[in-house]
Backbone as numpy.savetxt, mean C-alpha at the origin, in Angstrom:
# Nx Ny Nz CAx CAy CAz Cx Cy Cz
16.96 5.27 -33.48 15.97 4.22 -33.54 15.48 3.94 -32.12
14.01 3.70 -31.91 13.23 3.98 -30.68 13.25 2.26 -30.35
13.54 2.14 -29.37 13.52 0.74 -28.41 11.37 0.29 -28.78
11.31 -1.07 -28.26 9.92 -1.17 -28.88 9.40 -0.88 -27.28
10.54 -0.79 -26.07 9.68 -0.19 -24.88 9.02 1.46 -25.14
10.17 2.15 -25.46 10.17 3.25 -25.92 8.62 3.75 -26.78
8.29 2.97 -27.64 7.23 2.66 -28.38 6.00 2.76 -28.18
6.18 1.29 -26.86 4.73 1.49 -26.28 4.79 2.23 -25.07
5.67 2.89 -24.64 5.19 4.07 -23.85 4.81 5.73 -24.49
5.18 5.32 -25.51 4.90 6.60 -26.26 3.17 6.35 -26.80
2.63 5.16 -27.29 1.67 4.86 -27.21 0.60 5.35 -26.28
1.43 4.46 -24.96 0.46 4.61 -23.99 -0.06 6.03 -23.38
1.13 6.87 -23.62 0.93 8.19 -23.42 -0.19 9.04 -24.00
0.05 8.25 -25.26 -1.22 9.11 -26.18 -2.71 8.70 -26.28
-2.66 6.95 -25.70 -4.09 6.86 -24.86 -4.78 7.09 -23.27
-3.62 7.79 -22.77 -4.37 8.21 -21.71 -3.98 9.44 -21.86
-5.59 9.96 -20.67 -5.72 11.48 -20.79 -4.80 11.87 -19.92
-4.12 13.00 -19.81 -3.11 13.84 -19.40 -3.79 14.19 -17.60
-3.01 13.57 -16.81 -3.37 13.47 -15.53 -3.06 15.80 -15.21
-4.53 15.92 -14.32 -4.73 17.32 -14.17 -3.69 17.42 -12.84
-2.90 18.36 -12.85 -2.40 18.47 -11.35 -3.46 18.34 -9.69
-2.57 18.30 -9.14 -3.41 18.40 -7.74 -3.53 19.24 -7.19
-5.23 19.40 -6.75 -5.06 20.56 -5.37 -4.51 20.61 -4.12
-4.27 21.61 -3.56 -3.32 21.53 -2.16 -4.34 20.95 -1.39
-5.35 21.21 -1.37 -6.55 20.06 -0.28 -6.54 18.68 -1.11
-6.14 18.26 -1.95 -5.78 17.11 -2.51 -5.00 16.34 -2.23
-3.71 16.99 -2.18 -2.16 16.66 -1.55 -2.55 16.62 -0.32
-3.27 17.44 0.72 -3.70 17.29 2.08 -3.48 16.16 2.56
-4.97 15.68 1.58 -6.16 14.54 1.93 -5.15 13.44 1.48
-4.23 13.46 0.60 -3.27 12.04 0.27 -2.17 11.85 1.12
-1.51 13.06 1.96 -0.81 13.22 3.30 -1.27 12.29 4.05
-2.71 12.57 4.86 -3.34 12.51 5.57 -3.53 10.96 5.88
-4.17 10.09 4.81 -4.31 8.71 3.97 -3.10 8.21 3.97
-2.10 8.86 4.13 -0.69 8.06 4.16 0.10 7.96 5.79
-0.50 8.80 6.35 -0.25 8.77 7.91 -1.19 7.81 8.51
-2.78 8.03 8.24 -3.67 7.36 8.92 -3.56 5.08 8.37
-2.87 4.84 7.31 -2.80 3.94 7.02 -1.09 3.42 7.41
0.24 4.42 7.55 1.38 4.08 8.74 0.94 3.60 9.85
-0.07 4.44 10.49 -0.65 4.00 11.72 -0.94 2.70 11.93
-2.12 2.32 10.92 -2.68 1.18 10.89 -1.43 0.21 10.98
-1.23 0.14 9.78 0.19 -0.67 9.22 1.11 -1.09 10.69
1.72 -0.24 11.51 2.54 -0.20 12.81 1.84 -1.03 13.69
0.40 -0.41 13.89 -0.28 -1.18 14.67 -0.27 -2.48 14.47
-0.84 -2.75 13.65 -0.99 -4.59 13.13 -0.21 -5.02 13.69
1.13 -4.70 12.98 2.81 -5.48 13.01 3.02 -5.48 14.52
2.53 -4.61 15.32 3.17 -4.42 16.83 2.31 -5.79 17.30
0.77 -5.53 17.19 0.20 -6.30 17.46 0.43 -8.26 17.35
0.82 -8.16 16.12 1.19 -9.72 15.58 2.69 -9.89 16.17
3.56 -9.19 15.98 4.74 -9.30 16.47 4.96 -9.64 17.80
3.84 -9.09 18.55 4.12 -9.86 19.68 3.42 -11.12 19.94
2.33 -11.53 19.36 2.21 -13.06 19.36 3.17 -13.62 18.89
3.46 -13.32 17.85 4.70 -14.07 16.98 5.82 -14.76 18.22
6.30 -13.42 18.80 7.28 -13.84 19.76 6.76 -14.72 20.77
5.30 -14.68 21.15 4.92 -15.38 22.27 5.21 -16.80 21.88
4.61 -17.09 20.23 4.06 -18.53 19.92 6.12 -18.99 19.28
6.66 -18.16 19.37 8.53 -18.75 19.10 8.92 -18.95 20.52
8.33 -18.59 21.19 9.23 -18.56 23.16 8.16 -19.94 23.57
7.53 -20.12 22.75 6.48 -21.52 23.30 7.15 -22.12 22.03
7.83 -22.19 21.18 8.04 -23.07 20.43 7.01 -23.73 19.41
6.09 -22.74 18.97 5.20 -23.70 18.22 5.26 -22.74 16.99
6.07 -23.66 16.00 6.88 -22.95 15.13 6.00 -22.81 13.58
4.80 -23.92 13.82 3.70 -24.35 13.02 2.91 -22.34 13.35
1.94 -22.17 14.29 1.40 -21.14 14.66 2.48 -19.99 14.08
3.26 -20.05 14.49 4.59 -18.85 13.73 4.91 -18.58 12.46
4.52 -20.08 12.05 4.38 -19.47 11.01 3.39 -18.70 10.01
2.34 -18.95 10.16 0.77 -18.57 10.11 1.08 -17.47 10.16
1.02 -17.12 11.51 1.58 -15.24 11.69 2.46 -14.84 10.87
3.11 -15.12 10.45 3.87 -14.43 9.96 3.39 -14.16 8.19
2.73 -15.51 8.13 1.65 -14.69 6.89 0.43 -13.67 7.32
0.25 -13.77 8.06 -0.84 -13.20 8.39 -0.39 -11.48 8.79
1.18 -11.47 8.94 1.75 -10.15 8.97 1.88 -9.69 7.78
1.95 -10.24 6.95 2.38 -10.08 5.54 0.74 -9.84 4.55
-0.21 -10.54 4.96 -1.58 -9.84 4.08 -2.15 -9.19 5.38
-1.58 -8.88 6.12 -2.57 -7.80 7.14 -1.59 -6.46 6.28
-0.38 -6.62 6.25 0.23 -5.22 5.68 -0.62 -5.28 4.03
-0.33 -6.06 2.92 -0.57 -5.94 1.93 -1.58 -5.91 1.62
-3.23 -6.04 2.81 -4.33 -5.66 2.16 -4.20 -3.94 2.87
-3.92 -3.61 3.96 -3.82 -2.34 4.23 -3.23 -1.45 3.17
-1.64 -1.79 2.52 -1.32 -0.68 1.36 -2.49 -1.03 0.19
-2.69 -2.05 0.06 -3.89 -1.92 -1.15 -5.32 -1.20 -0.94
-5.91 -1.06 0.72 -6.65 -0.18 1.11 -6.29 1.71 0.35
-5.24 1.72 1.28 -4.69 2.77 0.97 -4.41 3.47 -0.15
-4.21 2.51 -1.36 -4.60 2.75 -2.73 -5.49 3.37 -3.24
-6.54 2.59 -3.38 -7.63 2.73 -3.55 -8.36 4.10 -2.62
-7.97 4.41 -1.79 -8.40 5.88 -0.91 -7.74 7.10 -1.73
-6.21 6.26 -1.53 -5.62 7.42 -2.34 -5.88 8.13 -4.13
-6.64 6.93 -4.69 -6.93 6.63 -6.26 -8.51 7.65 -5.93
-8.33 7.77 -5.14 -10.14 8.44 -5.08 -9.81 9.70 -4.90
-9.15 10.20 -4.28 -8.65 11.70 -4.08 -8.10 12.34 -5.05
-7.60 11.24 -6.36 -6.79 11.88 -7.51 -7.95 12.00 -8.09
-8.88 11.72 -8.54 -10.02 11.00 -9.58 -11.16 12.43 -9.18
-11.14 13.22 -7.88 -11.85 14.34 -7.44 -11.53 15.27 -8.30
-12.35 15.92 -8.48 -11.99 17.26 -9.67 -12.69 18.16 -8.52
């Protein structure tokens, strides 16, 4: 007896179309998109990280904290960039 997860993944399987493999210039280009957005990603964090430390060695723990959201949707709109780049390279025939 099939679990009702079991169920609707068997479902879901049978409404979507059967993803085509990838080309090796496909896999490239999603390499590529995954290095050029590490980059980014490092950068930011280096960048904020060191305000961060500036505005904790000044004690202004209000500003610190800001940054530290602001580390957190500078990364999470970048991987969601990166998505969406990468969702485009699969979607190429």
């Amino acid at each position: 007896m099939k679990s009702a997860y079991e169920l609707a993944m068997e479902r879901l399987a049978k409404a979507e179309p059967a993803e085509q493999p990838l080309s090796a210039a496909q896999k490239e280009r999603l390499a590529e998109i995954d290095r050029l957005y590490k980059g980014r990603i490092a950068e930011r964090e280096i960048f904020l990280k060191q305000q961060l430390d500036t505005t904790l060695g000044e004690q202004k723990f209000d500003e610190a904290d800001k940054i530290r959201k602001q580390i957190a949707g500078e990364r999470t709109r970048l991987e969601e960039e990166r998505e969406i780049e990468k969702e485009r390279v699969r979607r190429q025939k």
